[in-house]
TIROKE-970472 format. One record per residue (C-alpha): residue in one letter; x, y, z. Coordinates in steps of 0.02 Angstrom, whole numbers, padded with zeros to 5 digits, always signed. Layout:
BEGIN
AXYZ ...
This chain:
BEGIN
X+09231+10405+04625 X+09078+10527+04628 X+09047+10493+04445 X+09044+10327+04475 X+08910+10329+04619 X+08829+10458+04508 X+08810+10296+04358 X+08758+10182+04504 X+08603+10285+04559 X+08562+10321+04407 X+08557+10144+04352 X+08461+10094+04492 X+08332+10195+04467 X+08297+10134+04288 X+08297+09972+04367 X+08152+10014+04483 X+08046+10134+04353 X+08083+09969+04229 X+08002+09848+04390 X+07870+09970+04404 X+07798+09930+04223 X+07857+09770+04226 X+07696+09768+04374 X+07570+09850+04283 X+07423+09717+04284 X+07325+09646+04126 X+07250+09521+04047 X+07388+09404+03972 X+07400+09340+03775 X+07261+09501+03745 X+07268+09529+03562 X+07107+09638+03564 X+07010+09516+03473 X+06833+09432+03559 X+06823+09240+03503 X+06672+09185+03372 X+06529+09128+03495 X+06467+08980+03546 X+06343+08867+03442 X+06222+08716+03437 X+06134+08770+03596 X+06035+08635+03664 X+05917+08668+03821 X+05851+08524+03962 X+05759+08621+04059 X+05751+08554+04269 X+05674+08603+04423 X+05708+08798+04462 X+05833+08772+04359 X+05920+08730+04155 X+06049+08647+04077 X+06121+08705+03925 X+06250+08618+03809 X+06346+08690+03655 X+06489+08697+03530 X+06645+08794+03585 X+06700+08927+03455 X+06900+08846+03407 X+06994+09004+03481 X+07148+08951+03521 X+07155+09080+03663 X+06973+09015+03761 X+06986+09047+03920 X+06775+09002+03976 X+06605+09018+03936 X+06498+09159+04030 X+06298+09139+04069 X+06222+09302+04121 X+06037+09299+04167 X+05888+09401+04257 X+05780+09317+04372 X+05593+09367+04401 X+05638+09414+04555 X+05746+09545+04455 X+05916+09493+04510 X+06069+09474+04396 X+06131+09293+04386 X+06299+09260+04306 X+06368+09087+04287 X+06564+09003+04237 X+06630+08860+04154 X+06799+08834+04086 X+06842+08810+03913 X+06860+08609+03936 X+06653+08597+03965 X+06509+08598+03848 X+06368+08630+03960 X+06312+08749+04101 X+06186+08763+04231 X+06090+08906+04279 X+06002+08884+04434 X+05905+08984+04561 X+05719+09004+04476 X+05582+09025+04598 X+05452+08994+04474 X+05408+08928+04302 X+05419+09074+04192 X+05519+09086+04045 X+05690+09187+04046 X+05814+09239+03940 X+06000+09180+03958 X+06145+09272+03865 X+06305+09161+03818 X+06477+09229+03800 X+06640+09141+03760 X+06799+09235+03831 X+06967+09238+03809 X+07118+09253+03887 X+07120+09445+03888 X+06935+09436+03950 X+06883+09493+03767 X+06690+09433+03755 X+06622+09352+03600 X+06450+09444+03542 X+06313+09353+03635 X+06197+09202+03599 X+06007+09237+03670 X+05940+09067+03726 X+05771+09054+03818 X+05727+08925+03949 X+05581+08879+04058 X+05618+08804+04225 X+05506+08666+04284 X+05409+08703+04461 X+05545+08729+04591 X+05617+08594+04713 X+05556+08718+04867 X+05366+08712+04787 X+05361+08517+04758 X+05408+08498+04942 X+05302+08621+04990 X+05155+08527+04913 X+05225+08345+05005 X+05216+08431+05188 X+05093+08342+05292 X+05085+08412+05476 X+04983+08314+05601 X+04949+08347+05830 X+05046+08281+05938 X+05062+08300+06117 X+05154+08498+06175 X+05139+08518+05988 X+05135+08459+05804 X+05240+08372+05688 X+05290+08403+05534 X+05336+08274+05384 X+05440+08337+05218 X+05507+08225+05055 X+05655+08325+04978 X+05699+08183+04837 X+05843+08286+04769 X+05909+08315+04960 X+05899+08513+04902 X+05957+08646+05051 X+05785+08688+05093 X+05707+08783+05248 X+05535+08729+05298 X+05459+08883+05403 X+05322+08836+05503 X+05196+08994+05557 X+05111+09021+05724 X+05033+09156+05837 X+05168+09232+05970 X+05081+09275+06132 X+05028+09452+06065 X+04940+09376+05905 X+05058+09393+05773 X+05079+09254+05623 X+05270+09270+05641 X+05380+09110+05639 X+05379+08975+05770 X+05499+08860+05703 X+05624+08858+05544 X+05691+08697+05492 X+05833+08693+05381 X+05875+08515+05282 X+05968+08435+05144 X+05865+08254+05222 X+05778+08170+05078 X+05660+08092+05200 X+05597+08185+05369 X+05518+08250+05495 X+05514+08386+05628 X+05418+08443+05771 X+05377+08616+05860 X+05340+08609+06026 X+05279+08716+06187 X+05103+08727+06106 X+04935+08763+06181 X+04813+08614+06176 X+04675+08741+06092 X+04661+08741+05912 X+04757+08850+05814 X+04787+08927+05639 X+04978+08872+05572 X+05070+08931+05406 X+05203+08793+05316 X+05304+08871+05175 X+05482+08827+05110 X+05638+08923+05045 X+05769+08887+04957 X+05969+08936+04953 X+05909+09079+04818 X+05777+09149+04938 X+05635+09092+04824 X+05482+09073+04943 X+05324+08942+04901 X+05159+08970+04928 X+05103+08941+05113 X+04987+08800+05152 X+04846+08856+05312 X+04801+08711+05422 X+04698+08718+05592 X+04772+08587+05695 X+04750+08560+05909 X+04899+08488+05984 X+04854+08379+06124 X+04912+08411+06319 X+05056+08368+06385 X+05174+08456+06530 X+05321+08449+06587 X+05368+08347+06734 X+05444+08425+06884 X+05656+08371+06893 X+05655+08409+07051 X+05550+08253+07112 X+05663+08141+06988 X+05809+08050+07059 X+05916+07911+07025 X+05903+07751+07068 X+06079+07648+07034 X+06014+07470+07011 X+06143+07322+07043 X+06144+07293+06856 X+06139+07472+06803 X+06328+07550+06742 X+06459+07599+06859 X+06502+07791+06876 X+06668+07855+06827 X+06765+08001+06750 X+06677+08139+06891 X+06499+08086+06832 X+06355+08080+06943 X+06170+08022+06928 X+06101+08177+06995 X+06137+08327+06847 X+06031+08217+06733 X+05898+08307+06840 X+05951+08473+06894 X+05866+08556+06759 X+06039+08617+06675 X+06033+08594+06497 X+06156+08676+06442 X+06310+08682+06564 X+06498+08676+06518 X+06567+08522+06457 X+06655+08498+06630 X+06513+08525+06762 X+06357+08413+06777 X+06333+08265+06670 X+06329+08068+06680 X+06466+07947+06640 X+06482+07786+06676 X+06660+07712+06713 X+06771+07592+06644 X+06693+07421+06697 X+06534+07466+06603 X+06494+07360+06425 X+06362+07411+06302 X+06221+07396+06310 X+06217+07460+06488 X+06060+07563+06571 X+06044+07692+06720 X+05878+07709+06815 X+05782+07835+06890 X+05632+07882+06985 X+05504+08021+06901 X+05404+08050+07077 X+05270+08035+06991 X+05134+07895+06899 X+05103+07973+06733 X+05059+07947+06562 X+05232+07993+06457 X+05226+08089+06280 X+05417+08099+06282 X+05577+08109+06336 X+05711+08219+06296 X+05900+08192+06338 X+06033+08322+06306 X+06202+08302+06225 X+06351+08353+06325 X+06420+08546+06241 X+06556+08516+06146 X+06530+08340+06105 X+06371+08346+06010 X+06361+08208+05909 X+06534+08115+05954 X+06607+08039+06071 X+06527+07923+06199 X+06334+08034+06183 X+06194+07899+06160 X+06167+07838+05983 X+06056+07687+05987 X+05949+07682+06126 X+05798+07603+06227 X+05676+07669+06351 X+05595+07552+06484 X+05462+07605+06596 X+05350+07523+06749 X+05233+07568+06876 X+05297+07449+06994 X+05452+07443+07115 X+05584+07402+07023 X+05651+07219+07071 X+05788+07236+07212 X+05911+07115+07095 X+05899+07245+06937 X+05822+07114+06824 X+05713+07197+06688 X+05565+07098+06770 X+05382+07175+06770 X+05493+07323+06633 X+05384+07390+06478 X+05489+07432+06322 X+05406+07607+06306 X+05525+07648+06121 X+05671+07618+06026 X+05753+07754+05955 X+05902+07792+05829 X+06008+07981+05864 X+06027+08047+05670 X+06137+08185+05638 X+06050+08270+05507 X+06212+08367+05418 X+06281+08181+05402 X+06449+08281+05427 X+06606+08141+05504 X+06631+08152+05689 X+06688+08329+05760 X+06632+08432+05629 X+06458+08522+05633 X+06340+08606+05535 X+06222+08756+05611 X+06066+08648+05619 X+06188+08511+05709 X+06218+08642+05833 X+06026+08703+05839 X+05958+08509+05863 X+06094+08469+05989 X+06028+08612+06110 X+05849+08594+06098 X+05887+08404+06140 X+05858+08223+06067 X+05674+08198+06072 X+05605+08020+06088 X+05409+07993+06083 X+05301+07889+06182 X+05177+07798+06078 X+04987+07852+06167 X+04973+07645+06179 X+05120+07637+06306 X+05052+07619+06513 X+05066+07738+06640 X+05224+07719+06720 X+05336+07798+06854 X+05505+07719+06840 X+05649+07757+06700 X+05760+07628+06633 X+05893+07729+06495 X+05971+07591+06395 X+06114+07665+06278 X+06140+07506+06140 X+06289+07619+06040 X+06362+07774+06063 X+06421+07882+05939 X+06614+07797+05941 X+06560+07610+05946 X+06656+07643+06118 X+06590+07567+06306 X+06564+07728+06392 X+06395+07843+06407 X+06399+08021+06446 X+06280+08174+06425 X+06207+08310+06506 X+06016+08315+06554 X+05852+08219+06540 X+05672+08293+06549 X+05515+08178+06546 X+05346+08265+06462 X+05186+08200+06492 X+04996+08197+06555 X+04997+08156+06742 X+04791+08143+06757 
């Protein structure tokens, strides 16, 4: 009997020590031997970046081609393809000078063919053409900014200020894939002032900076606390726990539970809510904030008009002796489906949906908020906040 347990240990232990280098990792099908290298190397070379199509070598054991390159910046760039493709591109290049790429073909047991030198010479970089299309121009509390991005590249457009101790340092960083657009920085001095506009791309490639002296005209913000609603016959119904009266408590950024609007079940688009500013003034803007956790979604104003007048509103509701003071469209700017966000989502939700006043619009001191659409084709309006900028002289 002890022999025979003897036999069984011992036979399970060549079991295991056989596992063991059964485990041993490698590179399958290696025979030792590197695959001929590619050929017929054609180069189109593109903005920052280069396309290059060849012949596959016929080893039956290809597994992909390999691109390894050095930027002028001096890093090390390596791009894939598998066996089934004739072309790569190598991307990245924050300028126009020439650079060398090295091709490999692999096989299966990552044996590398000898390589194939191929030089190519990137046209001026998506991040520089844009740079060169930026037009910034005053506004009121600030400037805006305006950008063309034809290949809808993911771009950051850094705009340069003096921080109140003098420094050139960054006052606003706009990231975009938008083909088309514009952005504004606000909270600015009216004085004339010295600003910086460069771009960067996903690589970290910088442009040149363009210097522009620019005075952004006056404008303040108007105090909440003298704002209050109004609630109109014809303006919606509340429901769901809102209220009126956190549109104006200065909250922007509450939880999604405590202090917002929402009108209630009767309510049909489009449907308005009204409000008092306290105050006859010349408007620049207004800004209304999203609800938190429902940025972009939901029942948040999509489509949406503002009405002003300096008169008492009518008693009946009517829109009589009402100025249309702007139509505006919401645009989420990741163009990601409903519920999902991208960082610069999140960034533009919190500073808040901006709507400018043209300078041609009257001095006015009553609100009407018409919401056209929300952001589910639904009946309902809800967010968090609105602030009113302006010149009240």
């Amino acid at each position: 009997m002890k022999q025979l347990l003897w036999l069984f240990y011992i036979g399970l232990c060549s079991m295991v020590v056989f596992s063991c280098k059964q485990d041993v990792p490698g590179p399958i099908d290696n025979d030792g031997v590197a695959p001929g290298p590619v050929s017929n190397i054609r180069v189109k070379n593109l903005n920052g970046a280069a396309e290059i199509t060849f012949d596959v070598p016929p080893a039956e054991d290809l597994l992909y081609i390999r691109a390894v390159y050095t930027t002028p910046k001096g890093e090390i760039r390596e791009t894939k393809v598998s066996r089934f493709n004739n072309s790569l591109t190598v991307v990245g290049f924050g300028s126009t000078d020439p650079c060398q790429v090295s091709i490999y073909a692999v096989d299966k047991g990552e044996n590398a063919s000898e390589p194939v030198q191929v030089t190519v010479n990137p046209k001026t970089p998506i991040m520089k053409i844009v740079r060169d299309g930026i037009t910034a121009s005053e506004e009121f509390g600030g400037i805006n900014v305006k950008f063309e991005n034809k290949t809808e590249a993911d771009l950051a457009i850094v705009v340069l200020a003096n921080d109140s101790l003098g420094h050139f340092v960054p006052a606003r960083t706009y990231n975009t894939k938008q083909k088309l657009g514009d952005f504004s920085v606000r909270d600015l001095k009216a004085e004339k002032a010295r600003f910086g506009f460069f771009v960067r791309d996903r690589w970290g490639n910088l442009s040149d900076t363009l210097y522009l002296e620019l005075k952004p005209l006056f404008e303040t913000k108007f105090d909440f606390r003298k704002m209050r609603g109004l609630m109109l016959p014809t303006d919606a119904g509340l429901g769901y726990g809102g209220k009126i009266e956190p549109l104006f408590d200065g909250t922007n950024y509450g939880t999604a539970y405590e202090g917002f609007y929402h009108s209630n079940d009767a309510a049909r688009m489009p449907q308005w809510l009204s409000f008092d500013m306290g105050i006859t003034a010349k408007i620049s803007r207004l800004v209304y904030y999203m609800r938190p956790g429902y940025f972009y979604d939901w029942h948040g104003p999509r489509d949406v008009e503002i009405w002003g007048t300096a008169s008492t509103p009518a008693a009946d509701g009517s829109f009589n002796n009402w100025v249309l003071l702007a139509t505006h469209k919401q645009v989420k700017v990741s163009g990601l489906p409903n519920g999902q966000l991208s960082q610069t989502d999140i960034e533009n939700g919190n500073a808040g949906e901006s709507i400018a006043i043209p300078a041609s619009a009257p001095r006015v001191r009553y609100i009407r908020f018409k919401t056209l659409r929300n952001w589910t084709d639904g009946t309902y309006v809800n967010f968090n906040e609105i602030s009113v900028w302006g010149d009240p002289n």
